[in-house]
C-alpha positions in Angstrom: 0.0 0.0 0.0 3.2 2.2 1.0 4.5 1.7 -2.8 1.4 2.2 -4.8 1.3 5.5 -2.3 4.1 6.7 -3.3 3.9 6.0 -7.2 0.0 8.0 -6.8 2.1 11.1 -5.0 4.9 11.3 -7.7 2.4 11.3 -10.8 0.0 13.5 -8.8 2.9 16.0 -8.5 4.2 15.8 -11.8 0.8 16.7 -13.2 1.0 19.5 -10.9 5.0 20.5 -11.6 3.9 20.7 -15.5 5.1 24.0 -17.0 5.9 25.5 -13.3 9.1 23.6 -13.0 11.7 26.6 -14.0 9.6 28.4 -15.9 8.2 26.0 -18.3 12.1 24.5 -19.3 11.9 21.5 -16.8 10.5 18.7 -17.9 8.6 16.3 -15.4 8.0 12.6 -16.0 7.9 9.6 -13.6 9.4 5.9 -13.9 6.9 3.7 -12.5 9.3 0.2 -12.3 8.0 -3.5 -11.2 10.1 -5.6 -9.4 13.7 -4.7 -10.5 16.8 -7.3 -9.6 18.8 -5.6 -7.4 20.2 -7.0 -4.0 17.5 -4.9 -2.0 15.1 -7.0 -4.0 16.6 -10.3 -4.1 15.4 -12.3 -0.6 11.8 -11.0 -2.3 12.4 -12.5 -5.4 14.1 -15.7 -4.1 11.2 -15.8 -1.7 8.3 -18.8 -3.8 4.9 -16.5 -2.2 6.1 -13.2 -3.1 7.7 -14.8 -6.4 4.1 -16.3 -6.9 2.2 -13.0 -6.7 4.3 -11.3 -9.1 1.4 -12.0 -11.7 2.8 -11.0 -15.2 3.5 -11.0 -18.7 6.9 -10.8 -18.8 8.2 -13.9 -16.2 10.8 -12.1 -15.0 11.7 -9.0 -12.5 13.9 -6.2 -14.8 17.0 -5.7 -14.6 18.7 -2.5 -13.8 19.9 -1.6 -16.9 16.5 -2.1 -19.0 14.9 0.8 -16.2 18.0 3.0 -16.7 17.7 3.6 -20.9 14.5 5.0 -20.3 16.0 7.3 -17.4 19.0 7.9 -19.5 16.1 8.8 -22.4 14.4 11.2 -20.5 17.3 12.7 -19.2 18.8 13.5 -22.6 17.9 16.2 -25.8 16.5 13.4 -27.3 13.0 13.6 -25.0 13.3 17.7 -24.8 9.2 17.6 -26.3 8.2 14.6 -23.6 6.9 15.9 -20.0 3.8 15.0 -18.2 4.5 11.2 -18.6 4.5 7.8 -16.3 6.2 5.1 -17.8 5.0 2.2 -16.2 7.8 -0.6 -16.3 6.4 -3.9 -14.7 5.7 -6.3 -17.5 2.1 -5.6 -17.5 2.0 -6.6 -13.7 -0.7 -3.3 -13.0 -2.6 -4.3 -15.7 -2.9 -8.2 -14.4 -3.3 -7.2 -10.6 -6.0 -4.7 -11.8 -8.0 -8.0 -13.7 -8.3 -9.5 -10.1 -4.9 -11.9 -11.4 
């Protein structure tokens, strides 16, 4: 409940930060990641009840790296034209959890 919290509080104030954030030049967008394999993550992962509830498309938590291009993305010239945005990264998990799976 924490984590979904703090997901709704980062896209609620990026909606809000929109063209306010340095006088329109900042650009505000949110990662929303899944499970991510990391060492914080891995007793969860290793763990068959939590591994069991991780209902999703994509079998597998992310790894770092496929997270970081799209931070590296939105940090970059390239996505100068992108703002207002949550880029949900959890293999469809949301969308399964939200279809009672």
């Amino acid at each position: 409940a924490g984590q979904l919290a703090g997901k709704v509080a980062l896209i609620t104030g990026s909606d809000s930060g929109i063209g306010k954030a340095g006088g329109g030049k900042i650009n505000v967008n949110n990662i929303a990641p899944g499970m991510v394999l990391t060492p914080f993550n891995q007793p969860a992962i290793d763990d068959p009840k939590v591994r069991d509830q991780q209902v999703q498309s994509i079998p597998s938590a992310a790894e770092p790296w496929e997270i970081g291009r799209l931070a590296v993305f939105l940090a970059s010239a390239d996505s100068d034209y992108v703002t207002g945005s949550t880029y949900v990264m959890d293999g469809r998990l949301m969308q399964n959890q939200g279809q009672g799976a």
